[in-house]
N, C-alpha and C positions, 0 to 999 in steps of 0.2 A: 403590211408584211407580218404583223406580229397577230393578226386575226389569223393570217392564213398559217401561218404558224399553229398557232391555238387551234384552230382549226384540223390541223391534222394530227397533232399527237391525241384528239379527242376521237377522231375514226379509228385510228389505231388503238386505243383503250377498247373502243367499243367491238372492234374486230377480234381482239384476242380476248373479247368478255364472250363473245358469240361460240371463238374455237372451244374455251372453257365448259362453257354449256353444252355445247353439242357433242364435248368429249365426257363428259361427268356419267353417261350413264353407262359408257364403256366401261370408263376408268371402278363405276363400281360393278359392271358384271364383271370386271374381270377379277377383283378382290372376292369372290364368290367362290365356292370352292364345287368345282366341276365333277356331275355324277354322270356314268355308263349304266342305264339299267338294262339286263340281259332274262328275257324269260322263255326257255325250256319245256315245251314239252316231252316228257321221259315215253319212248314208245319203243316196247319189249320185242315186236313182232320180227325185227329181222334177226334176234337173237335168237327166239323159237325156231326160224327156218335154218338156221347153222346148228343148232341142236337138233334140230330133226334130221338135217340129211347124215348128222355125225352117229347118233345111235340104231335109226332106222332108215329102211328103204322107203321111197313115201310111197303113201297109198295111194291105190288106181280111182280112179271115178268111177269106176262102175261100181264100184265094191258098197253094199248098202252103209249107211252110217251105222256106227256104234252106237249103244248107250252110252251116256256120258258115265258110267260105273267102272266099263269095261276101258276106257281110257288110260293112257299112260300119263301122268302128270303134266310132260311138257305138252300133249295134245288138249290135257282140258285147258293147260292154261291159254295156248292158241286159240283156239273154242271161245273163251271167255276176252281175248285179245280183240277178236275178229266181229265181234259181237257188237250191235248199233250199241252205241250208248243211250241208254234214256235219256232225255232232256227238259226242262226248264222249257214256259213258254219265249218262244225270240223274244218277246218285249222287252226281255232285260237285257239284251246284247242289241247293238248298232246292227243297221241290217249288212251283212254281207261280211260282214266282223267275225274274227276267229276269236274263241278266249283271251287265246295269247297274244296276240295285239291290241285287243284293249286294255288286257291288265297291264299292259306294257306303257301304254299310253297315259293309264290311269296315275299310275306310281311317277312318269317324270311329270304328271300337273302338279301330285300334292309333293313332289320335292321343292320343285321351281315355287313354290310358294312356301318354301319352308326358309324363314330367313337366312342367307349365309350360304346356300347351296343353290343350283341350278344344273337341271338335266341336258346333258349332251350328249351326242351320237356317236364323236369320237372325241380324241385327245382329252380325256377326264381323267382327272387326280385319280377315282376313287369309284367303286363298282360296286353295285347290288343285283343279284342273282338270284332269282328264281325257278323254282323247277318246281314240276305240276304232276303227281302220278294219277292219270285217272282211275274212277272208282266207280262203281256202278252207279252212282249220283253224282257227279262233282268232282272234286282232289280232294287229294292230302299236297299239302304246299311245303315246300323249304325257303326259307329265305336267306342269304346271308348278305351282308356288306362287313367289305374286308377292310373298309378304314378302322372298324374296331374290331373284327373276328366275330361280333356277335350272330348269331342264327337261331331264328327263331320258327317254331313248325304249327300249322295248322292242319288237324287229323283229317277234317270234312269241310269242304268248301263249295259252297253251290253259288250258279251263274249270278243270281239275283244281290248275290253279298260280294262282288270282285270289288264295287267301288269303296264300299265300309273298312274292307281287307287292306286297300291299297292304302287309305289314310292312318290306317291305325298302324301297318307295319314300315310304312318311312319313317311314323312316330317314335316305334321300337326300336327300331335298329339306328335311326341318327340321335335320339336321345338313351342311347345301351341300358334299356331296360324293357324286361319282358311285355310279351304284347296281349298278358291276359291285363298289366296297370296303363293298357292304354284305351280302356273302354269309357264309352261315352254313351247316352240316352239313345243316340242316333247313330252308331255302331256298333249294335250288340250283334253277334256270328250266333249260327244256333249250335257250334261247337263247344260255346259260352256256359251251355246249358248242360252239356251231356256231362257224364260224372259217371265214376268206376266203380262199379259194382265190387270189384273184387274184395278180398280183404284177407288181412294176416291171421292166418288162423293159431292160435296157443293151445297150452295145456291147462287146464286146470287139476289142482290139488288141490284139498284138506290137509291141514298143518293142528298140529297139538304142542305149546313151546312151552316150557315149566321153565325158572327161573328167581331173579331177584332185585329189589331195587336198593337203590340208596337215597333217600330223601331226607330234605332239612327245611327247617325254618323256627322262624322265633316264635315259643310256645310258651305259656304259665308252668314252669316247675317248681317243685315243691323243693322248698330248704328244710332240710335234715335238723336243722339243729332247733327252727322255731316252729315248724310243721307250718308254715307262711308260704306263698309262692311268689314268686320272681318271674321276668319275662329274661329267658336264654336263650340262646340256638342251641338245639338238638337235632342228632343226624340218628335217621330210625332207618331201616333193612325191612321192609315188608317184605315177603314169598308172594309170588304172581303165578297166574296160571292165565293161556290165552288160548281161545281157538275161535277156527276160521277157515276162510279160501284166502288161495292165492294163484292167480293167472299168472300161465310165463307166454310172453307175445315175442319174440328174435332177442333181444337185446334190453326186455324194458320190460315191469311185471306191472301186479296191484295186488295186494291183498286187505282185506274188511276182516276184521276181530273183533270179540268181546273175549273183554277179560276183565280177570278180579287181581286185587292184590289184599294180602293179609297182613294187619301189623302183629308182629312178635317180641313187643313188648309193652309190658304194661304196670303203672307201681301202684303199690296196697293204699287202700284206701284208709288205712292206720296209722300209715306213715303220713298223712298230709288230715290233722283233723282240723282244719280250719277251712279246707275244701277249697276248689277253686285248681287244682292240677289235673293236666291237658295229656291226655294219651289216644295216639293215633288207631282207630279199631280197622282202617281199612277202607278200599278206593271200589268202583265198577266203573268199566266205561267200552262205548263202541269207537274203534277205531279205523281210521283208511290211509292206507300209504301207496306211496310212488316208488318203484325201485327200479335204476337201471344196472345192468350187469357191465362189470368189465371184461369178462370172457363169459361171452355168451355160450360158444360151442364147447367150451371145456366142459370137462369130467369135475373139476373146481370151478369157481367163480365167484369174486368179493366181489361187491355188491352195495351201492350207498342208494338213501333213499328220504323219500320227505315224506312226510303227511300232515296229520291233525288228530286226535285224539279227544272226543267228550265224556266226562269223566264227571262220578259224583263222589265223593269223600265224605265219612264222618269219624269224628272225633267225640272221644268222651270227658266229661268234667267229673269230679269228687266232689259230691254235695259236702257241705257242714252234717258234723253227727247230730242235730235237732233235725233234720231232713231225708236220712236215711230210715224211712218205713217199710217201703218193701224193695227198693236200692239205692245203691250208693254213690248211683252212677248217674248223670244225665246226657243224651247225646246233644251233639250240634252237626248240622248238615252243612255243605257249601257245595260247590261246583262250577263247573266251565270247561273253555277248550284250551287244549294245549297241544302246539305246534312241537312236532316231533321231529327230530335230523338222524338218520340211521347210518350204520354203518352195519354190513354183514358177510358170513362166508356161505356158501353154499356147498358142499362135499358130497361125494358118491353120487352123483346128478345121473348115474348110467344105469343106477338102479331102481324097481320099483319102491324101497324105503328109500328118500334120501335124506340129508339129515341142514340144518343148519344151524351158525352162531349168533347171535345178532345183538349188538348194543345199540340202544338207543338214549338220547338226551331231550330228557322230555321238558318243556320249557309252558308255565302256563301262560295264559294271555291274560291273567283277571287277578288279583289279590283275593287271599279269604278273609271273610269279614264278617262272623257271626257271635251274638253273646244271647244268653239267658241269666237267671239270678244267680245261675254258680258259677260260669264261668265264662270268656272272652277269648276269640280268634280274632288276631290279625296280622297277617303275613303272608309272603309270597314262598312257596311251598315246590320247590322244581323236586328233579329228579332224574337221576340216571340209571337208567335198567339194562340187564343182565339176562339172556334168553336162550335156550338151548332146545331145539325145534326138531320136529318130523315132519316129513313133507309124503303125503300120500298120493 
């Protein structure tokens, strides 16, 4: 009794291990989440024939055809409605196959293979729709699926690429990202390829800006009282002068300059006879900036902007008076780039003069570092400039 016992609680194990099994693959399609794919072909023709009996009487048969010149719009588009399509050789479509049910076909394999989802015909969660406008080659496509609102469009579509199309946009549309970042070696569309000629056309001007700086850094000055020099920070005001172009493209410009700046001050070489005092004689450099506007179509418009500026600088030393034979003076060069942050106005933009203001903080990227036997540079040398512009 206790075998047959044994015995049967071990069929019944084995029987509900069997139900188990044979229900598992249910139990996970049904944790899948259920797609409706619907595809559309868009066809104009019965709207032309309700537009044509509404504005005109239709024409007779016997009546010879038109040039297509002398046409009224909705008849050439009839005309061009009516008209074979060209085609692709059938190799690339199933024989006896319409577009639209392959590509229909196509989209629920590479769904049903897309982990998590499975194509159904009816009672589905969740639907992906497409529509097809033919074009004298092909479509232009819309896709959408409404589990996430996304939709995504292909301008050109020919027969030979439906199955490329179909993998790449269940890609798109169930992982919500465009389906130009769903290409692959072995899905490239030749729509991939095409690229827009057009382009945003600006203005250009010529610009003349006169102005001022304020620059510092630690320099050899000369002490008054021992004619010795010392290392200080001094703040010097060079005068600038800059010209150049400047493109305006909607919202967003560029202007390239060369300009100089002049130092306007400088101390006697009587006063420091022991030599060795640093006076700034003056900078040149080519510059390129980025500006975008915050009122584009205004009459005004402030204005920030970035660029970069290369720039050379030289500085003068005070020889010792045993040294001064035919001057007094020795230069030292330095140079590098310096990363610009702009801030500006633009005014009277409705006229052929128009005028701007522009600060900018000029920051360099390099220390200066140069000596001779009379004197020694080292510091870092910024500056903020002061600009008052014409714009041609």
């Amino acid at each position: 009794m206790r075998i047959a016992s044994g015995s049967g609680r071990t069929a019944a194990s084995m029987a509900w291990a069997l139900v188990l099994i044979a229900a598992f693959p249910a139990l996970s399609h049904a944790a899948d989440k259920q797609l409706c794919v619907e595809v559309v072909l868009k066809d104009e023709s019965e709207k032309l024939d309700s537009d044509k009996a509404t504005h005109e009487a239709p024409v007779e048969e016997t009546q010879p055809a038109k040039p297509d010149s002398q046409l009224l719009p909705w008849q050439r588009a009839k005309v061009r409605a009516l008209q074979p399509m060209p085609k692709e050789p059938d190799a690339y479509l199933p024989i006896g196959q319409t577009p639209v049910v392959y590509l229909k076909r196509l989209i629920e394999h590479f769904i049903t293979h897309r982990k998590g989802y499975v194509a159904v015909q009816d009672g589905c969660d969740e639907r992906i729709r497409v529509e097809l406008y033919p074009l004298a080659e092909g479509w232009t496509l819309f896709a959408r699926y409404t589990g996430n609102g996304r939709e995504e469009r292909v301008d050109q579509l020919y027969p030979r690429e439906l199955s490329q199309f179909s993998e790449r946009v269940v890609d798109a549309l169930l992982s919500d990202e465009p389906i130009s970042a769903t290409i692959k070696r072995d899905t490239v569309l030749r729509s991939d390829s095409k690229k827009s000629a057009q382009r945003i056309k600006g203005t250009n001007h010529f610009i003349i800006g006169l102005g001022t700086q304020v620059r510092g850094g630690q320099l050899n000055t000369v002490v008054t009282d021992t004619g010795g020099v010392h290392q200080s920070i001094r703040v010097l005001a060079p005068m600038t002068l800059g010209t150049g172009y400047r493109g305006k493209f909607e919202n967003w410009g560029i202007e390239a300059l060369a300009q100089v700046g002049v130092g306007t001050s400088k101390t006697a070489s009587g006063k420091n006879p022991l030599g060795g005092h640093i006076d700034f004689g003056g900078d040149a450099g080519l510059a390129l900036h980025f500006l975008g506007y915050l009122n584009p179509r205004g009459l005004t418009s402030f204005y920030l902007g970035a660029g970069a500026n290369f720039e050379l600088l030289w500085f003068s030393a005070v020889k010792p008076p045993a040294y001064r034979d035919s001057e007094d003076r020795t230069t030292l060069l330095s140079g590098g780039l310096d990363v610009d942050l702009i801030c500006g106005w633009e005014f009277m933009r409705a006229s052929s003069v128009q005028f701007f203001l522009q600060g900018e903080l000029n920051l360099p990227a390099y220390v200066i570092e140069n000596e001779d036997d009379f004197g020694a540079i080292h510091t870092w040398f910024p500056a903020v400039s002061v600009r008052l512009g014409v714009v041609f």
